[in-house]
Every structure is written in C-alpha cells, then in structure tokens.
GUFI-888790 format. One record per residue (C-alpha): residue number from 1; x, y, z; chain. Coordinates in steps of 0.2 Angstrom, whole numbers, plus 2048, in hexadecimal, padded with zeros to 3 digits. Layout:
<rs>
<r NUM, <X, Y, Z>, 'A'>;
...
</rs>
This chain:
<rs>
<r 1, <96C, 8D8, 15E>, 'A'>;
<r 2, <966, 8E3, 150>, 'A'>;
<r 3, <969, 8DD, 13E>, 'A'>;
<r 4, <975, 8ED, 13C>, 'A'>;
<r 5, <97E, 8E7, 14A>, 'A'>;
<r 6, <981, 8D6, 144>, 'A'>;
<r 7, <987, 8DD, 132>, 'A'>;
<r 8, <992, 8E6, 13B>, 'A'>;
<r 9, <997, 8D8, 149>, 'A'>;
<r 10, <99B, 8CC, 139>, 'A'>;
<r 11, <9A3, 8D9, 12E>, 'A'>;
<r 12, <9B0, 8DB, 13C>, 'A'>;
<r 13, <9B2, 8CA, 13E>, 'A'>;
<r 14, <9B6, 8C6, 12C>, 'A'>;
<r 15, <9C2, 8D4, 12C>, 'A'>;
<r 16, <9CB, 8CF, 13B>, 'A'>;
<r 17, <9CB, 8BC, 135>, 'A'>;
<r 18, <9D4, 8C2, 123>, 'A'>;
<r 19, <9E0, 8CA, 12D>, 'A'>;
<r 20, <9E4, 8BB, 137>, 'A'>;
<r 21, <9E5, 8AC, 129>, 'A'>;
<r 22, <9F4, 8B2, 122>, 'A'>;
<r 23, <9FF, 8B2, 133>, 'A'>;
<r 24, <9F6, 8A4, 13A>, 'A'>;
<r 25, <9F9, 899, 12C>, 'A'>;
<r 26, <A07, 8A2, 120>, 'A'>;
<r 27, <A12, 893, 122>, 'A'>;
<r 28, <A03, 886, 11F>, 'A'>;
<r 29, <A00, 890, 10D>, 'A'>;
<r 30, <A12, 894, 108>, 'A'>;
<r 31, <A0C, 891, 0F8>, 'A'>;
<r 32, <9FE, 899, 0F5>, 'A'>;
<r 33, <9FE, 8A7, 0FE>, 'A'>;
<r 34, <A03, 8B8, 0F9>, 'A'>;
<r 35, <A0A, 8BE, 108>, 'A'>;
<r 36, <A19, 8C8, 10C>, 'A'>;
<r 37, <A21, 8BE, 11A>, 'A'>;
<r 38, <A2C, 8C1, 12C>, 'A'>;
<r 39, <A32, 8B8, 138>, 'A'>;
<r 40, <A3F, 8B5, 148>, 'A'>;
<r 41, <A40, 8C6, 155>, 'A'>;
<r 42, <A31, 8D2, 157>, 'A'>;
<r 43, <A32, 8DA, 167>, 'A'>;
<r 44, <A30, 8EA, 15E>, 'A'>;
<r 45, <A24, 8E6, 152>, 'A'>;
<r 46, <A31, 8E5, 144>, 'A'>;
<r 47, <A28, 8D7, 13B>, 'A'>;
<r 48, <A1A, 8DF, 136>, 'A'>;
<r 49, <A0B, 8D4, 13B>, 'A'>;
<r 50, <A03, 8E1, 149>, 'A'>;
<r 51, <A0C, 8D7, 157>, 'A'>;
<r 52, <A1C, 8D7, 161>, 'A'>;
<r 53, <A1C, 8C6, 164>, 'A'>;
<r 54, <A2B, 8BB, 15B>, 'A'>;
<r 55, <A27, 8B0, 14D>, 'A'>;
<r 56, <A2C, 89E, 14B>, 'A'>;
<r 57, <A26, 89C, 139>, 'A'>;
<r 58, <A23, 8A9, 12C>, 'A'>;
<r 59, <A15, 8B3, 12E>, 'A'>;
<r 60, <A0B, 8BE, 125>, 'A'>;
<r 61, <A10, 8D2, 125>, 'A'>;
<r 62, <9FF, 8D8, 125>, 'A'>;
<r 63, <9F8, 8DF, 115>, 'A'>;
<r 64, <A07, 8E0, 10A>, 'A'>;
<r 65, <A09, 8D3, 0FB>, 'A'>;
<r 66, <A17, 8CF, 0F4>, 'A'>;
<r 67, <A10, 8D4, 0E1>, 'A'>;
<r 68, <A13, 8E7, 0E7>, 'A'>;
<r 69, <A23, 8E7, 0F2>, 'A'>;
<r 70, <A31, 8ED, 0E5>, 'A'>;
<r 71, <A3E, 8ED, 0F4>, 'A'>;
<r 72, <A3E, 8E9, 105>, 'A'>;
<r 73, <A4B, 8ED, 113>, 'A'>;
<r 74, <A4E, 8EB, 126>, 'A'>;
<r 75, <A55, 8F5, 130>, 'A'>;
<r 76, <A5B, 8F8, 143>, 'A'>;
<r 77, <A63, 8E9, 14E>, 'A'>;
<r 78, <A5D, 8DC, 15B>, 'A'>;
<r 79, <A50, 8D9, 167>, 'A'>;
<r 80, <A51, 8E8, 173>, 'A'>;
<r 81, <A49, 8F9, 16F>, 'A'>;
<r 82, <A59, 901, 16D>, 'A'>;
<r 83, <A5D, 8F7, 15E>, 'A'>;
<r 84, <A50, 8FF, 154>, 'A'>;
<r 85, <A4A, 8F0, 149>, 'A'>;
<r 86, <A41, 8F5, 13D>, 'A'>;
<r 87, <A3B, 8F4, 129>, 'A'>;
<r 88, <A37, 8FC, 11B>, 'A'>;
<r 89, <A2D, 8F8, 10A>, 'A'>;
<r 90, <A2E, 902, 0FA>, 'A'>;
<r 91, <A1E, 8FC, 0F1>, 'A'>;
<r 92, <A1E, 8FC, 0DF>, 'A'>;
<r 93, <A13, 90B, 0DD>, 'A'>;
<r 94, <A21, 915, 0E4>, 'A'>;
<r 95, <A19, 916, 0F7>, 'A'>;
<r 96, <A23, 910, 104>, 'A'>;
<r 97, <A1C, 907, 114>, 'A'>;
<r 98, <A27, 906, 125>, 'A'>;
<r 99, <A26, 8FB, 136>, 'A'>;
<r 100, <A2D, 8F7, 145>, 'A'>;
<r 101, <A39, 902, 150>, 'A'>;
<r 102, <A38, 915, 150>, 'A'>;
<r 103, <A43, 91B, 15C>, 'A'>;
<r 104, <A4C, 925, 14F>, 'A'>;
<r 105, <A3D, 929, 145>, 'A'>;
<r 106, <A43, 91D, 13A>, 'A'>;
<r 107, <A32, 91A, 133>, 'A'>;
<r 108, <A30, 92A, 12B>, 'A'>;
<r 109, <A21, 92E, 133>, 'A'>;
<r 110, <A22, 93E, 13B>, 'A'>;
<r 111, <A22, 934, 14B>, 'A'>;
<r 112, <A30, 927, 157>, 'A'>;
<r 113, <A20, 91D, 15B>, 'A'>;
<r 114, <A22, 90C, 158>, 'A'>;
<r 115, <A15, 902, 14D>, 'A'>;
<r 116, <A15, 8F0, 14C>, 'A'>;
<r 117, <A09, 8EE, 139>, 'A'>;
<r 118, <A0E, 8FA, 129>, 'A'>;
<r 119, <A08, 90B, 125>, 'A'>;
<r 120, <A0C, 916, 117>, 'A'>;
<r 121, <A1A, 923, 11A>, 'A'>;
<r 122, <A10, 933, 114>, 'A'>;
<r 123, <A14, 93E, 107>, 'A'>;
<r 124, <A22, 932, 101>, 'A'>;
<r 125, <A1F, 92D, 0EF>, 'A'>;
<r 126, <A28, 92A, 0DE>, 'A'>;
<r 127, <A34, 91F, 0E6>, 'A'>;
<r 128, <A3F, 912, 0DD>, 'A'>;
<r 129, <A4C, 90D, 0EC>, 'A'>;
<r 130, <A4C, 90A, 0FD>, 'A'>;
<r 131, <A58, 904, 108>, 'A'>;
<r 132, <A57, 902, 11D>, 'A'>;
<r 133, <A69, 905, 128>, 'A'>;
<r 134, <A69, 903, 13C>, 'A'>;
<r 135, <A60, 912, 141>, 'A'>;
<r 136, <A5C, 91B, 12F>, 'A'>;
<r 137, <A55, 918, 11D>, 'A'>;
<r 138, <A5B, 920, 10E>, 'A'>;
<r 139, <A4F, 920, 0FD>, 'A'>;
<r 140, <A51, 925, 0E9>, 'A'>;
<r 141, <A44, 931, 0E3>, 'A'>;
<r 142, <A46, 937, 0D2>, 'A'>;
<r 143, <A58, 934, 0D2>, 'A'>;
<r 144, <A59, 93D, 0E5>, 'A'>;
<r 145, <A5D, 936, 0F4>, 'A'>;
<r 146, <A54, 939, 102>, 'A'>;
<r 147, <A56, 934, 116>, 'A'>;
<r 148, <A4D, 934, 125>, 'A'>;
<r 149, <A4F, 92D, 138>, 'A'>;
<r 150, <A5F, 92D, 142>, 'A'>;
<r 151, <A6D, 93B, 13C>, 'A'>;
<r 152, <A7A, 938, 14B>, 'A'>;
<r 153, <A86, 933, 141>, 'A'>;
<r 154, <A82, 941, 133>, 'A'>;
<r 155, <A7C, 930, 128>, 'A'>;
<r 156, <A6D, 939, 120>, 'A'>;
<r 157, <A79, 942, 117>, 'A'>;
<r 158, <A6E, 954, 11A>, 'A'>;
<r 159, <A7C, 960, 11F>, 'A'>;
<r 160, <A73, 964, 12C>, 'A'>;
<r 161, <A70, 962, 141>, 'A'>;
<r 162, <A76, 951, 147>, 'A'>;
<r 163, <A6D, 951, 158>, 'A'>;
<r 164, <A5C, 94E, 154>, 'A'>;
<r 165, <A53, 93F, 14B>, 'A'>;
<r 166, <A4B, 942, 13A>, 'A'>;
<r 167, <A3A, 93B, 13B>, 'A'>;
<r 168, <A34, 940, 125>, 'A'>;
<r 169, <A3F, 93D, 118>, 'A'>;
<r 170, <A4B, 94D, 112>, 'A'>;
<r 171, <A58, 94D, 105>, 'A'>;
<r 172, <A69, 949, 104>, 'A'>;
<r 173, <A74, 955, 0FF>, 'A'>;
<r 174, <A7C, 957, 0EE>, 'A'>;
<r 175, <A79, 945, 0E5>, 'A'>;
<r 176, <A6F, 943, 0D7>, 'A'>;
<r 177, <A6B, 938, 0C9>, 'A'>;
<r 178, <A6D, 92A, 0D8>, 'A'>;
<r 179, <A68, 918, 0D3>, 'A'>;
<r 180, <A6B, 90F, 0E3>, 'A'>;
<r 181, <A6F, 90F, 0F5>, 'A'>;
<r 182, <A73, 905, 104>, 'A'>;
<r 183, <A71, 90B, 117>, 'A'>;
<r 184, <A7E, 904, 121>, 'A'>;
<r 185, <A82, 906, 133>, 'A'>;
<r 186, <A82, 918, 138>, 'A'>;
<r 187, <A86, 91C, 124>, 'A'>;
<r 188, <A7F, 91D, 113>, 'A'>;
<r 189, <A85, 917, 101>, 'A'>;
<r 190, <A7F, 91E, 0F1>, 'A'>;
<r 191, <A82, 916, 0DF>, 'A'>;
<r 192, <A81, 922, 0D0>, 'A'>;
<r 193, <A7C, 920, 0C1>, 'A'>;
<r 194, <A8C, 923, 0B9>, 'A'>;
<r 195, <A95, 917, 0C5>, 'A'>;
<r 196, <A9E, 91F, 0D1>, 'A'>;
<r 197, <A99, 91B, 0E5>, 'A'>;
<r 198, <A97, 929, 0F2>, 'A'>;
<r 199, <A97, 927, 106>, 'A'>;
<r 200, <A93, 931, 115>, 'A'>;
<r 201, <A8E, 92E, 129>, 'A'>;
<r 202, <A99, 926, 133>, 'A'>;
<r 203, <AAB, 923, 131>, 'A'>;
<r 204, <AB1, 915, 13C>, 'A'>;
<r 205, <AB8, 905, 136>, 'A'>;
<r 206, <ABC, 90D, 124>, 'A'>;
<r 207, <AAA, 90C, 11F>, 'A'>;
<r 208, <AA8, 91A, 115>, 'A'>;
<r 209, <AB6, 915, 109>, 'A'>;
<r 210, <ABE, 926, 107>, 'A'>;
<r 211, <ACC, 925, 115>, 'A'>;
<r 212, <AC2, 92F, 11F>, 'A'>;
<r 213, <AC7, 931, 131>, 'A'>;
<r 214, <AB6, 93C, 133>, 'A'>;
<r 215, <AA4, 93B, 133>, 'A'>;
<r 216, <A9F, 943, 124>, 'A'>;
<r 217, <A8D, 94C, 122>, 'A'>;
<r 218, <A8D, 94D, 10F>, 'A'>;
<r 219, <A91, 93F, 102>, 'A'>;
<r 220, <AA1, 93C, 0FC>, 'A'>;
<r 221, <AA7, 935, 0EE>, 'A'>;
<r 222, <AB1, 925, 0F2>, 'A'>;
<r 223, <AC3, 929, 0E6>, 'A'>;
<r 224, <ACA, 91B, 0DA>, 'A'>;
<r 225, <AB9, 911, 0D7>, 'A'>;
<r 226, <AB0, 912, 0C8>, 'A'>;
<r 227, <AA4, 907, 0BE>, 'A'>;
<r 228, <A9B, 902, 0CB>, 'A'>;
<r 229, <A8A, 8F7, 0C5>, 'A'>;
<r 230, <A83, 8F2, 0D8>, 'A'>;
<r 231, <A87, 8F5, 0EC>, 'A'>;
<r 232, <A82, 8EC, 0FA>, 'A'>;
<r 233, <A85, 8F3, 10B>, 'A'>;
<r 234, <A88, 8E8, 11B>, 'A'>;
<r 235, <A89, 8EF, 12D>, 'A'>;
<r 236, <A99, 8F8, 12B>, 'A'>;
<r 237, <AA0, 8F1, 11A>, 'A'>;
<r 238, <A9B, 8F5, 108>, 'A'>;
<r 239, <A9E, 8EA, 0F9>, 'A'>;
<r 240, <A9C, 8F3, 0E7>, 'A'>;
<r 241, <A99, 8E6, 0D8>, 'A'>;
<r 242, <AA5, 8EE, 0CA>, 'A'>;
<r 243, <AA1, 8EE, 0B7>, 'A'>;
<r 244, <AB0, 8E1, 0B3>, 'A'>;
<r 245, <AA6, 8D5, 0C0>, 'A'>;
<r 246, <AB2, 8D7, 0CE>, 'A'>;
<r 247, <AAE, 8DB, 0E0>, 'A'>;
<r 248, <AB6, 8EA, 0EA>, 'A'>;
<r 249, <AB5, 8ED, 0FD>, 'A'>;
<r 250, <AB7, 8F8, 10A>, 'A'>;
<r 251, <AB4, 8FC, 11E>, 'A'>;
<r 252, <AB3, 8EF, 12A>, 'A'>;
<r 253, <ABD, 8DF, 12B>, 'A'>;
<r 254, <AC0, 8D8, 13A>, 'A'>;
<r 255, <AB7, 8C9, 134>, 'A'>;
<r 256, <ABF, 8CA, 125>, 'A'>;
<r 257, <AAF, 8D2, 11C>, 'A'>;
<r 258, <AB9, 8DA, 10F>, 'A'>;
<r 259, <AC1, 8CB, 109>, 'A'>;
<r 260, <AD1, 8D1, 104>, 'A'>;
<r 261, <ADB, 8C2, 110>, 'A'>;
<r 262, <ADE, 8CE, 11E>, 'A'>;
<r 263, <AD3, 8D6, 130>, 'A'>;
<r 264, <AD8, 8E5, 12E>, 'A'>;
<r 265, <ACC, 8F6, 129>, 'A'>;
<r 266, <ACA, 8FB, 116>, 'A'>;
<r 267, <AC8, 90B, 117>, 'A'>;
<r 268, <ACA, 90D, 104>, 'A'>;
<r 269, <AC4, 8FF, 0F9>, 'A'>;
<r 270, <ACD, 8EF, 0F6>, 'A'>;
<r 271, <ACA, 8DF, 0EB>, 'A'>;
<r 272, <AC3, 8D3, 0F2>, 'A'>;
<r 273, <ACE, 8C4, 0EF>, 'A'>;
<r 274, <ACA, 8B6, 0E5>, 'A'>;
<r 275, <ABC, 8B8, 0DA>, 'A'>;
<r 276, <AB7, 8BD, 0CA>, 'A'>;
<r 277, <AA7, 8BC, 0BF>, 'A'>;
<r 278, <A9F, 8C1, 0CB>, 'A'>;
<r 279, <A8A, 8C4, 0CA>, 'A'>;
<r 280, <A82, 8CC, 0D8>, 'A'>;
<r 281, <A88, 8D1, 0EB>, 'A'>;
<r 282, <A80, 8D0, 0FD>, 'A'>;
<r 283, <A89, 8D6, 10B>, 'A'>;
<r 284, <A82, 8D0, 11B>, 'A'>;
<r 285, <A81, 8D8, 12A>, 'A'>;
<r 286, <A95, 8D4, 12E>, 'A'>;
<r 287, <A98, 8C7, 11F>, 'A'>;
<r 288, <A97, 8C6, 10B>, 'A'>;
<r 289, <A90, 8BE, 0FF>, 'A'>;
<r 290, <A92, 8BD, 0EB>, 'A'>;
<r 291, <A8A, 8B1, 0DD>, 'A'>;
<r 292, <A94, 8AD, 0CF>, 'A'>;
<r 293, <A90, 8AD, 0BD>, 'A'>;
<r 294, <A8F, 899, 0C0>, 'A'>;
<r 295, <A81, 899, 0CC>, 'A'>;
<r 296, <A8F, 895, 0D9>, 'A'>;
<r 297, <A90, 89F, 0EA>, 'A'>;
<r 298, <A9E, 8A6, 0F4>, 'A'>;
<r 299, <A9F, 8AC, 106>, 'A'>;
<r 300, <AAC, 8B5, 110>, 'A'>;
<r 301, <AAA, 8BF, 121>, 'A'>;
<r 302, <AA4, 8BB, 133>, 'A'>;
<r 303, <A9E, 8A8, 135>, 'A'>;
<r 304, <AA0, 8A6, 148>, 'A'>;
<r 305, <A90, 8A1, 147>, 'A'>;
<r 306, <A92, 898, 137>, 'A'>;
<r 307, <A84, 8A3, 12D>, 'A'>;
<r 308, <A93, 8A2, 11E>, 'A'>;
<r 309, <A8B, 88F, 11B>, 'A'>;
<r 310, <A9E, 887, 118>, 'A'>;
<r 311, <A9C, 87B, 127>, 'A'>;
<r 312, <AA8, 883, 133>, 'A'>;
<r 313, <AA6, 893, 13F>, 'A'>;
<r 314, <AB7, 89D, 13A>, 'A'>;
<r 315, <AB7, 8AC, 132>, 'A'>;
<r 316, <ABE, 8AE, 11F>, 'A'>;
<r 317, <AC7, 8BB, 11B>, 'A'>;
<r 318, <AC6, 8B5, 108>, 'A'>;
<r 319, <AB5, 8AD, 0FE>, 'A'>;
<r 320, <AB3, 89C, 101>, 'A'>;
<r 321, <AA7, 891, 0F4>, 'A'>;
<r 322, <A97, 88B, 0FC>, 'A'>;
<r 323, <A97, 879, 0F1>, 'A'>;
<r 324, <A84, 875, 0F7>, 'A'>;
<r 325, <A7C, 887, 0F5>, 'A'>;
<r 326, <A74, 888, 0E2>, 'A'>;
<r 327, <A66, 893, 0DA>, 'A'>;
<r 328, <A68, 8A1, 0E6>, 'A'>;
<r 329, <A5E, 8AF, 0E2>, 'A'>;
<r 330, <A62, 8BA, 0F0>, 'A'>;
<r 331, <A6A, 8BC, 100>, 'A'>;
<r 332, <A6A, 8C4, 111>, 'A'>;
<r 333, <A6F, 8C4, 122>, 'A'>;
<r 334, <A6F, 8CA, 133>, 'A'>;
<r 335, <A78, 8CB, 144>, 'A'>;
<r 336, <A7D, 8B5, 142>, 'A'>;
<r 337, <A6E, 8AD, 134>, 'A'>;
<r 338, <A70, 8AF, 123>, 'A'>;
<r 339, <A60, 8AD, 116>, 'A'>;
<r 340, <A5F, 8A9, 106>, 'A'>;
<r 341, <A51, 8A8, 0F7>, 'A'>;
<r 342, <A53, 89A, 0EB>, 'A'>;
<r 343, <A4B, 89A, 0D9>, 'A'>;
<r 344, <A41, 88D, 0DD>, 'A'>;
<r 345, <A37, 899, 0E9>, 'A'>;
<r 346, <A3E, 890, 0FB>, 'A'>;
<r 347, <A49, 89B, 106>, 'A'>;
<r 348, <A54, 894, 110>, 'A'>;
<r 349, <A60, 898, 11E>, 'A'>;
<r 350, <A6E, 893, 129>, 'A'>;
<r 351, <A77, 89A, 139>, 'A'>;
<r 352, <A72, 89F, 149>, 'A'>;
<r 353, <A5D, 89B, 14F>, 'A'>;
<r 354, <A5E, 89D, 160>, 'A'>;
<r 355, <A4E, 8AA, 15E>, 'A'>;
<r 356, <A49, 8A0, 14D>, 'A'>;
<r 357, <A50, 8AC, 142>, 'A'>;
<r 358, <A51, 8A0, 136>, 'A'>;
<r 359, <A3E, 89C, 135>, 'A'>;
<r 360, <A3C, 88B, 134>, 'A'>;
<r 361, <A33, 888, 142>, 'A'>;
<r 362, <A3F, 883, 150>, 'A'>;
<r 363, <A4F, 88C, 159>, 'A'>;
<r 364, <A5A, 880, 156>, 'A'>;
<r 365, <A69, 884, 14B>, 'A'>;
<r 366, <A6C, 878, 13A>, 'A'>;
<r 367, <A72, 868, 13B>, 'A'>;
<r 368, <A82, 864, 136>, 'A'>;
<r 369, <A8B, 873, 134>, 'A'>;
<r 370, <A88, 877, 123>, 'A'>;
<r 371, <A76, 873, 121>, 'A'>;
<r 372, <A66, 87F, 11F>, 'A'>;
<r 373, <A58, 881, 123>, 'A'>;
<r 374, <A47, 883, 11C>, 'A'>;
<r 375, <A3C, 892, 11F>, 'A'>;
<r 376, <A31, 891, 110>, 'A'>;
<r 377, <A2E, 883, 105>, 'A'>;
<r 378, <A33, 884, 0EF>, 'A'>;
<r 379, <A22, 88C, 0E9>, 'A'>;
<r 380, <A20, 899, 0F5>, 'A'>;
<r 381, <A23, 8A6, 0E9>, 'A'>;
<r 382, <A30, 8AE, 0F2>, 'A'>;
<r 383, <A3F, 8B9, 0E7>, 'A'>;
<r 384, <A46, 8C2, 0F4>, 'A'>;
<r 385, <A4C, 8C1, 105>, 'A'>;
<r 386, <A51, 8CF, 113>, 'A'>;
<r 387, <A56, 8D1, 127>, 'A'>;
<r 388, <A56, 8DE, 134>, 'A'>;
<r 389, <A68, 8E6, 131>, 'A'>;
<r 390, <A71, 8DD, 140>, 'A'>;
<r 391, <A62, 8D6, 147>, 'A'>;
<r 392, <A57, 8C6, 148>, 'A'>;
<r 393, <A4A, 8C8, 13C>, 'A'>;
<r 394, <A48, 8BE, 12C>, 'A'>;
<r 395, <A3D, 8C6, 11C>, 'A'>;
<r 396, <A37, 8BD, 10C>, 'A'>;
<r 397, <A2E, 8C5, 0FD>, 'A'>;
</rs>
C-alpha cells in the first residue's frame, strides 16, 4: 500500500470512528458529551443517527451539539412510513436542519426522500422559531411565518392549492410581526407580538378555536382572547398561557385535554379549571401539562396509559398535582410516554415503553404506577426535552 493510501485508509477510519463514539457510547458519557440526543422508534430514520434501527438508550444525532440547537421539534407519528416521523432543528445561527420522514416533503428540502442523519434545509436562514405538526412545519423569519410540507388540510396557511405537498418553505399569508407558533395536527397556531392568537388548517374537534365548522386556508384570528404571553399546541388541542397567569383551552377533549371538567370539543377557548399562577404550558400529544409559580406540576388529559404520572390510568378532565414531580424544566409527549428535563440536567419519563420510548434501556413500563424512569443521569447537561408529535420518539438537548 502506498503511503498516500494509508493516509487516506486511516483519515477515513478516524472519521468514521468520531462518528461512531458518540452513538456507541452516548449513554456511558451523559456527562461529558455534548451530544444532542434520541431515542425509542426509527423506522424512518427520525432519530437522526444515519440508521433506521430503534434505540434503546440515547444516542447521539450526528453532528449537532446541544450548544447550537436554539429549538428542536418532532414531528409526524408512529413507526409506519405513513406516520411521517420526522424532526426538525433551528440552530442558533438561524439555519434550520431536518430528519426523518419526507413523505410530505416535510423536510424542506425540495424533495419526499427520506434521510436518516441531518442536513441543512437550503436557502432557509434568519430564523428564530420553529415548530414541527404531523405532516408540516411552520417557521418565524423576521417576524413572518413561513410553512412547508403537507397542505391537505390548507395548514400552511398559503391560500393556495391544497393538493399537492410543499417541499421549500413559503409564506403564510397575512401575519406579521409573529413571535411564536406551534404545528398541530393538520393545523397551525401563531402568537403575535401584541397578544392575540390566530389559527388555520383543519377544523375538526374545535381546534382552531374560532367556531369554525370549515377548514380555513388563511389565519384567523381566535375572537375574545387577548394578552396572550405563551402557546403550546398538542395534537388537536391548544393551550395559550394568558398575561394574568391563567390557562385557556380550546379543541379536542375527549380525554379531557382542555381541562374544563367536561369531554366535550372546545371549539372556542375555555378556562381550564383550577389553577392559577400559572408559569409555563406543555401540551402533549393528547394531554397537558402546567408548572406553577411554586415549582409544583399539574396534569390533566389522556392517562390511559398513565403518561399523566398520578399513579392511575384514567383520564382527567381537571389538573391533577403531581406531589413527587420537582424542578421541571420542561416537558413533552407523545402517542402514551411523557418526558421531562429536570434542573439538575437528568430527564426522566413515565408511561408506555413497549418500544423504549422512555429510553432507559429496557421496554418495560415504570414500576409502580407513578414512578419514572431514567434516560439520562443529573449532569448530562440537558435543558430541553421534545417527541415525535404522536409518535415514539424521545429528544434531549
């Protein structure tokens, strides 16, 4: 072998072996590492490590480090391609990254290939939110709001043909001055600057909180709610954090998602029952989530798998206090797991883990009913913590 070829020979081996340590021994390094990590389903390549093979533990999502992710976000469903898992990153240079699922090109990428490892989604910059629904993404650019992937439901908001997917981002129509969003299920939510909340996409279950009986292809403002300082959108339910530090609710609640002590569809927003001084929401994929100004937690919504964490498998229709949950950072959830970052760096989870969605290594669900489990130790240096939409995949940064 020439010495050109050896160069060569061991420059690809290095390269190859510095993408490996991180998956190959995440867990062993939680912390040390620097790693934006994934876990549970990756049939289509939704975890970001350039396989479609599930992951027990947390592994590595190759070549992004938690020191430049500003926001991550999943996206799509469960295991089958039809689901559409996918992610998104917004890096803190503005540049968004996208995995996973393309069916609808939700990636952005001009294409509905699928790609199992992250890549850049072109000509996409200045960006300050992001946020991933089931089959499309929504992004704030300068106050803008831009969309790309599936528009069946007219959730990209363009005004324009429903029938086809939209594989690069294009605008929304007639929002500016946009500080937030949140993709939902076949619909979209923006939060303006000035407080007020608009909705469009699909209709069903109440979800766009403007009464609605229609999909609607444009944002519309949803009446009667003002001062609004955070949103956080679930499957097919929103929850909007108010300037008096109350919670109001709106869509689907036939788990009792809303909270208002009923089942029935809000399709205008309700107050959730109950609580006051309220500090940050987290809608889950069909339950909610709020952190009081104590440092206490309250959960409410679907717990047939008892991803709420109160011991029991029944739904609430109002907040229940979660007595042993303390220092949560943040919160998120999926078809039946729920995650959550701790301020002492560890996440944690509880629910379902048939297909180890809660990442601690096994598939066995906690034991007894309202225990967690561990996916990354205190000192990982983990903040924040995201899942596929309704899927099986777990996210930590």
């Amino acid at each position: 072998m020439h010495h050109s070829q050896r160069i060569t020979l061991l420059a690809a081996l290095t390269a190859a072996t510095a993408l490996a340590v991180p998956s190959l021994f995440a867990h062993a390094t939680a912390g040390t590492d620097p790693w934006v990590r994934a876990w549970g389903e990756n049939a289509q390549g939704q975890l970001g490590n350039g396989s479609v093979l599930a992951q027990q533990t947390p592994a590595a999502v190759t070549g992004i480090t938690r020191d430049d992710v500003r926001e991550l976000s999943g996206g799509g469903g469960g295991a089958a391609a039809a689901a559409n898992p996918f992610a998104v990153a917004l890096l803190k240079d503005g540049t968004v990254k996208s995995w996973g699922s393309n069916t609808t090109g939700q990636l952005g990428n001009g294409t509905t290939t699928a790609q199992s490892f992250p890549a850049t989604v072109a000509g996409l910059s200045g960006v300050s939110e992001i946020s991933a629904g089931l089959n499309h993404v929504l992004a704030v650019k300068g106050g803008r709001v831009l969309a790309w992937g599936s528009n069946a439901s007219k959730q990209l908001g363009t005004g324009q043909d429903t029938t086809n997917p939209y594989r690069t981002p294009i605008p929304v129509q007639s929002l500016d001055q946009v500080k937030d969003v949140g993709a939902g299920c076949d619909f979209s939510v923006a939060l303006q600057q000035d407080g007020t909340v608009w909705t469009w996409g699909a209709f069903a279950n109440g979800r766009l909180g403007t009464g609605s009986t229609a999909n609607r292809e444009t944002p519309q403002k949803v009446a009667d709610l003002e001062n609004v300082e955070a949103i956080s959108v679930g499957c097919d339910h929103v929850l909007a954090l108010t300037a008096d530090n109350t919670i109001k609710a709106w869509g689907k609640n036939t788990e009792g998602q809303v909270g208002n002590d009923s089942v029935v569809d809000a399709p205008k927003p309700v107050d959730v029952a109950y609580l006051d001084a309220v500090a940050r929401i987290f809608a889950t994929s069909a339950s909610s989530f709020a952190v009081l100004d104590d440092g206490s937690v309250a959960g409410w919504g679907k717990n047939t798998d008892r991803q709420l964490g109160d011991g029991t498998n029944a739904n609430r229709t109002t907040p229940v206090v979660l007595d042993h949950l303390r220092g949560v950072q943040d919160i998120a959830g999926g078809a039946d797991f729920t995650l959550a970052a701790l301020d002492d760096g560890s996440v944690i989870g509880w629910g379902a883990n048939a297909v180890a969605q809660l990442g601690d290594g096994s598939t066995t669900a906690p034991t007894p009913p309202n225990a967690t489990t561990v996916a990354l130790p205190p000192g990982s240096g983990i903040t924040h913590v995201t899942t596929t939409k309704s899927g099986k995949s777990g996210f930590a940064y």
